[in-house]
C-alpha positions in Angstrom: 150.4 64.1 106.4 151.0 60.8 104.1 153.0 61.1 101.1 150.3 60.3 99.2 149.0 63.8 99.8 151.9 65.2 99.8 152.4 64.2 96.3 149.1 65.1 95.5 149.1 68.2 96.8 152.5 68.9 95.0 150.9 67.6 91.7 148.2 70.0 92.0 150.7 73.3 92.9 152.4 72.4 89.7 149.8 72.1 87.4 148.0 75.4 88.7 151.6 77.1 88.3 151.8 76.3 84.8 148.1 76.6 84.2 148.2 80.2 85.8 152.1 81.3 84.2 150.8 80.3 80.7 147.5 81.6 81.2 149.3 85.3 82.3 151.8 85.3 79.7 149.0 84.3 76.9 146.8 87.8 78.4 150.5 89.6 78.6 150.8 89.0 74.3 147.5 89.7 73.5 147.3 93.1 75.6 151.1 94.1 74.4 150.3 93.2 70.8 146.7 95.4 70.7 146.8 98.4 73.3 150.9 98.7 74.7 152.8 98.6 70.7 154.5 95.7 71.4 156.4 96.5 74.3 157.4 93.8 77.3 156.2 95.0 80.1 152.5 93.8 79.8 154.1 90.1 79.2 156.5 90.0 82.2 153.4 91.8 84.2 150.9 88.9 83.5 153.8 86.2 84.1 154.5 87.5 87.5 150.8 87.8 88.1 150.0 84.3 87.0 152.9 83.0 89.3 151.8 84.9 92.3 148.7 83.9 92.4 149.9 79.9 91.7 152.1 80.7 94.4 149.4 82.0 97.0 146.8 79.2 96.0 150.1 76.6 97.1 150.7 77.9 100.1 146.8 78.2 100.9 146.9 74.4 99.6 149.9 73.5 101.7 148.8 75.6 104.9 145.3 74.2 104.9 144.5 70.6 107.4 142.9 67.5 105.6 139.5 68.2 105.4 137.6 65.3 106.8 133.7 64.7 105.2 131.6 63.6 107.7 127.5 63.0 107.8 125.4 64.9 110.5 123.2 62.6 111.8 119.5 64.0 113.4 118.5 63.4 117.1 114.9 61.6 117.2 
């Protein structure tokens, strides 16, 4: 693997964490502040949700080989 897609592949995990923990924490408010009377627990729930599945789509990402693209061709 080139360093090039290293990076890029880093870039990505990074962006989906902080996509995923804000998106978690945003849906942790919301359900703490309308059904749970304000308590934590719903916030710290949807963080640790968002992060784990950041976390599992990196490790899918890192585990996975280059995909190569590639034309099929018909026999005549």
């Amino acid at each position: 693997m080139s360093e090039g897609e290293l990076g890029k592949k880093w870039d990505r995990c990074l962006a989906d964490s902080a996509v995923k923990l804000v998106a978690g924490v945003g849906i942790g408010v919301v359900l703490s502040a309308v059904f749970f009377k304000r308590r934590t627990w719903p916030v710290a729930f949807g963080s640790g949700m968002g992060l784990g599945l950041a976390y599992a789509n990196c490790q899918h990402d890192f585990r996975s080989p280059t995909l190569l693209h590639g034309h099929m061709v018909k026999d005549q």
